[in-house]
C-alpha positions in Angstrom: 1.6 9.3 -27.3 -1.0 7.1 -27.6 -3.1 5.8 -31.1 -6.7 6.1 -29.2 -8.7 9.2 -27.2 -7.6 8.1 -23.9 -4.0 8.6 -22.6 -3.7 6.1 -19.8 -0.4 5.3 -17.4 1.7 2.9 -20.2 1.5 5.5 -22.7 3.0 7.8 -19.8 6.9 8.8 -20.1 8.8 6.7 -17.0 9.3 10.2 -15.5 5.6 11.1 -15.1 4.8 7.1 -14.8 6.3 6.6 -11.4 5.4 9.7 -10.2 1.5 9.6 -10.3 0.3 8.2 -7.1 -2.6 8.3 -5.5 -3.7 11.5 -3.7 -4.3 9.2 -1.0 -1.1 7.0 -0.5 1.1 9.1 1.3 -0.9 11.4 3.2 -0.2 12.0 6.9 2.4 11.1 9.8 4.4 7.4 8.6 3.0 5.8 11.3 -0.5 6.9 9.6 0.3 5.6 6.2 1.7 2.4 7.8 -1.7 1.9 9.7 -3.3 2.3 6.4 -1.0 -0.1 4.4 -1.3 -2.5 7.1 -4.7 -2.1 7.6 -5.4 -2.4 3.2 -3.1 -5.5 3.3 -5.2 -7.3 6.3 -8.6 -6.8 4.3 -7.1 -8.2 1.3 -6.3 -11.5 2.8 -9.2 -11.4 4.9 -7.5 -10.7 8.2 -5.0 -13.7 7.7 -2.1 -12.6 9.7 0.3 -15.4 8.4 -0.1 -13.9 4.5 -0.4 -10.7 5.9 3.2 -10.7 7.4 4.5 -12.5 4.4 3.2 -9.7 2.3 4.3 -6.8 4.5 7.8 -8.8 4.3 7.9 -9.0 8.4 7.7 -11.9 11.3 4.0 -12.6 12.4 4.9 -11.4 15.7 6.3 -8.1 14.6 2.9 -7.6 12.6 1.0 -8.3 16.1 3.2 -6.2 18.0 2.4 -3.2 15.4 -1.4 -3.9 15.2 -0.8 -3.6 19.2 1.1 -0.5 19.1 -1.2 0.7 16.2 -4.8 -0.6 18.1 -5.7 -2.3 15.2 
């Protein structure tokens, strides 16, 4: 699978590839993984709301109404 000592995710088959996730990511209710993304996604761009909604793919005034609903 691999030439070196270390099997890391390229040298993965696509089946196994796409299907190691982190423990982390989908653990919990949706509404607890989307306060997570959304809350990962706002440190990233240092609370910039504008690239915040661009990233999440959604209006800048349907991210404020879900960091409302979500008391972020």
């Amino acid at each position: 699978m691999t030439d070196g000592n270390v099997i890391d995710l390229p040298d993965m088959p696509d089946l196994l590839r796409f299907s190691t996730l982190g423990k982390d990511q989908f653990s919990g209710t949706l509404a607890e993984v989307e306060r997570t993304y959304i809350q990962k996604v706002l440190v990233s761009v240092k609370n910039n709301k504008t690239k915040a909604a661009e990233i999440l793919g959604i209006d800048r005034k349907t991210l404020r109404e879900k960091l409302k609903e979500k008391k972020l």
